[in-house]
VEXDREN-2710 file (C-alpha; in Angstrom, 1 decimal):
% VEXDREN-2710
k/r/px/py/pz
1/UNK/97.2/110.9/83.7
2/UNK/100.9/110.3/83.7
3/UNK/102.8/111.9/86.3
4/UNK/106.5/112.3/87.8
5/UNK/108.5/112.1/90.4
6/UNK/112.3/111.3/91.8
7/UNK/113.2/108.2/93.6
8/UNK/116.6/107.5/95.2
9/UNK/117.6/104.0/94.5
10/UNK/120.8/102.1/95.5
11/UNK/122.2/106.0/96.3
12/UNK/121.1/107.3/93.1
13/UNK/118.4/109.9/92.3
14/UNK/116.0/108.4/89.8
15/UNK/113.4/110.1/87.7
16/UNK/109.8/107.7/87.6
17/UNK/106.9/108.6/84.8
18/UNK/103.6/106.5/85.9
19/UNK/100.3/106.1/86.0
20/UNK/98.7/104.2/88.7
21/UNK/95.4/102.1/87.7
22/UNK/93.7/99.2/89.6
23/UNK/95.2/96.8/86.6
24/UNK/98.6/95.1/86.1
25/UNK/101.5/96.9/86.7
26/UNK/104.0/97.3/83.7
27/UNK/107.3/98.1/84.1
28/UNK/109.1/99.9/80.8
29/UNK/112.8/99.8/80.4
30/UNK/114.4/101.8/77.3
31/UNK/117.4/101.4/75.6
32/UNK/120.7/103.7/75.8
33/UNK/120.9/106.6/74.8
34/UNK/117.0/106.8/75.8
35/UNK/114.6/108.0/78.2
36/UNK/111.9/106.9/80.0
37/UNK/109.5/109.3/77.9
38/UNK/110.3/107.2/74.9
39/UNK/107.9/105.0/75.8
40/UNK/104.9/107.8/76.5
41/UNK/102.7/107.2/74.0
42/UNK/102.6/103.0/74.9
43/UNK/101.9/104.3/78.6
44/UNK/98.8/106.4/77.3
45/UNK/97.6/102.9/75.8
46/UNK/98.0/101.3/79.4
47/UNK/96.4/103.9/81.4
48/UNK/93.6/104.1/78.5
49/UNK/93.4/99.9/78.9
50/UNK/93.4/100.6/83.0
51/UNK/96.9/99.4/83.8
52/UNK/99.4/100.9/86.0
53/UNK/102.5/101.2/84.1
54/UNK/106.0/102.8/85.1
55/UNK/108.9/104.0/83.1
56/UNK/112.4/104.8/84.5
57/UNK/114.7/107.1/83.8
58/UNK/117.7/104.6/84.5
59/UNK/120.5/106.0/86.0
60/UNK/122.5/107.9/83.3
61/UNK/120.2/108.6/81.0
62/UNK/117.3/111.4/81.0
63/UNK/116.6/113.2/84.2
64/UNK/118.5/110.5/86.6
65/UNK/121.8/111.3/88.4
66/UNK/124.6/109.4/86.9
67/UNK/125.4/106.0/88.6
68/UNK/129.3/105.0/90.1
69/UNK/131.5/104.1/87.3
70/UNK/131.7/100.3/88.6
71/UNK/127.8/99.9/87.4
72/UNK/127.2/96.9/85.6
73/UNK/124.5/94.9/84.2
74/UNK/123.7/93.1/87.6
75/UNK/123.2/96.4/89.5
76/UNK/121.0/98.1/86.8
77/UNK/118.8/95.0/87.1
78/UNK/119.0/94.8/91.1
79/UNK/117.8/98.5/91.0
80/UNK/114.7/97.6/89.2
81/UNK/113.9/94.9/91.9
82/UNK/114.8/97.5/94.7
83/UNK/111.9/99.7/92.8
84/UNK/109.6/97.2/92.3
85/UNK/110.0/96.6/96.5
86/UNK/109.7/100.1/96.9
87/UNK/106.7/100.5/95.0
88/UNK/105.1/97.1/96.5
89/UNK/104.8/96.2/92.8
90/UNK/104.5/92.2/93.6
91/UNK/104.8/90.7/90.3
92/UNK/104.9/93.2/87.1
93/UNK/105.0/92.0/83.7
94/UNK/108.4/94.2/82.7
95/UNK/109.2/95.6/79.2
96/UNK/112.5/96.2/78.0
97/UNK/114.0/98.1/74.7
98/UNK/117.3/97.1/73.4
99/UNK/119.7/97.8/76.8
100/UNK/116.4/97.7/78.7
101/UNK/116.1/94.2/76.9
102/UNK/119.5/93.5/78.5
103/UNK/118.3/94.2/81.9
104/UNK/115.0/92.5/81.7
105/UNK/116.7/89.8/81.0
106/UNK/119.3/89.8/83.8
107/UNK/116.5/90.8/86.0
108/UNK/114.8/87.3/84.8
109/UNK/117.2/85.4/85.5
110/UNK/117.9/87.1/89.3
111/UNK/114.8/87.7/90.6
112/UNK/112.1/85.6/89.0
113/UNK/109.7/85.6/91.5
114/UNK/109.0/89.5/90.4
115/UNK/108.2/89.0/87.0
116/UNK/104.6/87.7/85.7
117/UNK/105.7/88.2/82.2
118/UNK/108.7/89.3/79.9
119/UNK/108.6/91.4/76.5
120/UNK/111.7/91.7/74.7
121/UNK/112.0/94.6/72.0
122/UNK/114.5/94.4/69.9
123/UNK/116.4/93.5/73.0
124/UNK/120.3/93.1/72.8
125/UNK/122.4/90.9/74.9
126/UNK/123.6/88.4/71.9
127/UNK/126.8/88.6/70.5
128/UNK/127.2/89.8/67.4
129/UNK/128.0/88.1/64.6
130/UNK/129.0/90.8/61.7
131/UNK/132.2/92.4/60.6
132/UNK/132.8/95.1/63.7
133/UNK/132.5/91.8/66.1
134/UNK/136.5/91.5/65.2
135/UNK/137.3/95.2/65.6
136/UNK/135.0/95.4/69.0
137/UNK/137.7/92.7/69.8
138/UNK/140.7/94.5/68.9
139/UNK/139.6/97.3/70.8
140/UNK/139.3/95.1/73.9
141/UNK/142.6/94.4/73.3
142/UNK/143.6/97.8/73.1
143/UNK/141.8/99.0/76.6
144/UNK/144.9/98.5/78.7
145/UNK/146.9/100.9/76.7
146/UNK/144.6/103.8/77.1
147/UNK/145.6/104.1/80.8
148/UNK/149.2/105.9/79.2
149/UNK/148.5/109.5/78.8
150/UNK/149.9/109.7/75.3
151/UNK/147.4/106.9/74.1
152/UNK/144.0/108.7/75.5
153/UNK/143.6/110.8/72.4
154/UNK/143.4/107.6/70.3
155/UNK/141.1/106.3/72.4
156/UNK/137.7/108.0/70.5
157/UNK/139.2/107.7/67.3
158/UNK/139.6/103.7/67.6
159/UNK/135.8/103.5/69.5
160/UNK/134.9/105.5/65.8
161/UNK/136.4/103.2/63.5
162/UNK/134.6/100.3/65.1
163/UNK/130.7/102.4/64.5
164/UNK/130.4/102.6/68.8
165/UNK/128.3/105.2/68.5
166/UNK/126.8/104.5/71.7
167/UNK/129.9/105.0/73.0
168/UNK/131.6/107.9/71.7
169/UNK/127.8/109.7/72.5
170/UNK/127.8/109.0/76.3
171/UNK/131.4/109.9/77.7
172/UNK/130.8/109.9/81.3
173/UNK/129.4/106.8/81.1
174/UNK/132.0/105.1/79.1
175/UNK/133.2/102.6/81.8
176/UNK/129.7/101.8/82.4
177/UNK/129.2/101.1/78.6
178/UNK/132.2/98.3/77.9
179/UNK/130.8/96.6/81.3
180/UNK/126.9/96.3/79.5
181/UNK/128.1/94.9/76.2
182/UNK/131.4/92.6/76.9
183/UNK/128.4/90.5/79.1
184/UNK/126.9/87.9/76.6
185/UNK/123.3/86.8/78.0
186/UNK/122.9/83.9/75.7
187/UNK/123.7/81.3/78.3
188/UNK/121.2/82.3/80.5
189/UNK/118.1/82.2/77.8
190/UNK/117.7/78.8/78.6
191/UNK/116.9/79.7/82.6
192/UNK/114.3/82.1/81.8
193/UNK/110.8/80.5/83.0
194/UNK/108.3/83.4/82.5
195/UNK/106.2/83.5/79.2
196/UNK/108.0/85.8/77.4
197/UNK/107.1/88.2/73.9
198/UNK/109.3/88.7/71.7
199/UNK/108.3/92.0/69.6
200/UNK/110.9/93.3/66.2
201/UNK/111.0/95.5/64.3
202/UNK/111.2/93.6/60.2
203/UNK/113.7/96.5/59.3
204/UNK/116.0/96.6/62.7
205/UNK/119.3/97.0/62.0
206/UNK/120.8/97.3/65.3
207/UNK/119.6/94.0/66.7
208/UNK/118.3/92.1/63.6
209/UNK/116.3/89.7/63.2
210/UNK/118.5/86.6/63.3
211/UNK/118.8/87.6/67.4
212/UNK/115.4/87.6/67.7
213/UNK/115.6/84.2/66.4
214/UNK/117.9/83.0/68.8
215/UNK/115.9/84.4/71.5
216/UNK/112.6/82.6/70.3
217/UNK/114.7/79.1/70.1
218/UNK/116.3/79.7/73.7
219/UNK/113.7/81.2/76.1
220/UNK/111.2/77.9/75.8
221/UNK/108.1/80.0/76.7
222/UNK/108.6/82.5/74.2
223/UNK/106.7/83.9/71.1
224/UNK/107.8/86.0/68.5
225/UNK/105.7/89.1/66.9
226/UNK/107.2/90.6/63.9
227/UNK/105.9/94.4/62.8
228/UNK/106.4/95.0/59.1
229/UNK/107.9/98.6/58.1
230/UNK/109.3/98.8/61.6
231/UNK/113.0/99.5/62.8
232/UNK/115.1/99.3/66.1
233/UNK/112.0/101.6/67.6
234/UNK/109.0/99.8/66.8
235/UNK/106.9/101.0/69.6
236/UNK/107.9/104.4/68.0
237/UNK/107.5/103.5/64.2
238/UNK/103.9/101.8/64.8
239/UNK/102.8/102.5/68.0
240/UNK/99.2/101.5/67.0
241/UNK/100.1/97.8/65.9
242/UNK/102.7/97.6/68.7
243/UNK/100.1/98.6/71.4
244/UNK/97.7/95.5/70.2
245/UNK/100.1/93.4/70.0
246/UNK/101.7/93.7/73.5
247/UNK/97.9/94.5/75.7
248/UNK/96.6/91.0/74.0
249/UNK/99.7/89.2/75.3
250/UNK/99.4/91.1/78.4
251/UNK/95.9/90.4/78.8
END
C-alpha cells in the first residue's frame, strides 16, 4: 500500500508517497513541472516486486512548500541526502526524470556513498545543442535589464520567444529555474562511479537521444535501454516495458 505523509527538510515542508517493504529502497525523483505521483504506477511495480520505494514531492512542485528563491541544484540534491539520513535509507538505488535526472546526478557526484545504483530517464543536465541554445543565450544577456521597472513586462514575452515553457509555467519559481538550467553537468559524468541505467524514450523530444548518448559515453559504468514508441515520459507511455526494464537492473 502506498501511503503519505509531510516531512520538513532543510526548513521546507515536503510531501513523501512510499511504501515500505523489507527489499531495496528506491528513491524517485520527477522532472519540473511534476509530482511525485507521476511515478505511482512504477511504485505499485516495486511494492508488488517487495521493494521499498519513495517519491518526493520536491520542493515547489505538488503538495511541498515552495523553497527560498536562492535554491539551486546543490541544495535540491543535499535535501535528498538530508531524507535519505532521515529515513536511515543507507544506500538507495535513486531514480530521476528529466530535472530529477539533474539532481540524481549532482547527488552522485556529492554524496556517493548513498547511492547503490543510478537510473537516468530522459535526464537533462547537457547543454543543448539546437537553435533556441543561442536565444537561451540572448536572454542571459538580457537578465540584468529586467531589474528596470519599465523592462519587467518584456520579460515573459522574451522567456516565450525562446519556447521556456517551463518557465513562463512556474512564476514563483522563476529564479529557482535559471539557477537549474545555466548549470551544465557534463563535466562531472566522468566522476560518477555507481553502475548507472540509462532509460529513453525513442521519440523524446525534450532531451533526445543524442544526450542520452553522451551520457552512455561519459558515465563509464553505464548502460543504455531504449523504449520504442516512447517520449520524454516513458515510464508513463509504457509503464509495462519500463517496469522490466528498471526491476532486472535493479535486481
Amino acid at each position: 500500500m502506498i501511503e503519505q505523509k509531510k516531512l520538513v527538510l532543510g526548513g521546507v515542508v515536503v510531501n513523501l508517497l512510499f511504501s515500505k517493504n523489507s527489499g531495496e529502497p528506491l528513491v524517485f525523483l520527477h522532472g519540473w513541472r511534476s509530482q511525485a505521483v507521476a511515478w505511482f504506477k512504477i511504485m505499485e511495480q516495486a511494492e508488488e516486486r517487495g521493494f521499498c520505494s519513495f517519491a518526493l514531492d520536491l520542493p515547489g512542485f505538488g503538495s511541498s512548500e515552495n523553497p527560498p528563491d536562492d535554491f539551486n541544484l546543490e541544495k535540491y540534491a543535499v535535501l535528498v541526502k538530508d531524507f535519505i539520513k532521515k529515513e536511515n535509507l543507507g544506500k538507495v538505488c535513486l531514480i530521476g526524470h528529466s530535472f530529477g535526472g539533474r539532481i540524481a546526478l549532482k547527488f552522485s557526484y556529492l554524496f556517493p556513498d548513498f547511492l547503490n545504483k543510478l537510473v537516468l530517464v530522459g535526464s537533462a543536465g547537457l547543454p543543448s545543442k539546437n537553435k533556441k541554445t543561442f536565444l537561451k543565450i540572448l536572454a542571459k544577456i538580457f537578465k540584468p535589464f529586467f531589474k528596470f521597472p519599465f523592462l519587467k513586462s518584456f520579460r515573459p514575452k522574451i522567456y516565450k520567444f525562446i519556447g521556456s515553457d517551463d518557465y513562463l509555467a512556474t512564476p514563483l519559481l522563476k529564479n529557482i529555474f535559471l539557477n537549474v538550467i545555466e548549470e551544465n553537468l557534463e563535466p562531472l559524468l566522468p566522476e560518477i562511479k555507481a553502475e548507472t541505467l540509462l532509460i529513453w524514450g525513442e521519440e523524446d523530444k525534450t532531451t533526445p537521444l543524442y544526450m542520452a548518448e553522451i551520457f552512455r559515453q561519459k558515465i563509464k559504468n553505464s548502460h543504455l535501454k531504449i523504449i520504442k514508441n516512447a517520449g520524454h515520459f516513458s515510464f508513463m507511455d509504457k509503464p509495462k516495458e519500463f517496469s522490466q526494464i528498471l526491476f532486472d537492473f535493479i535486481k
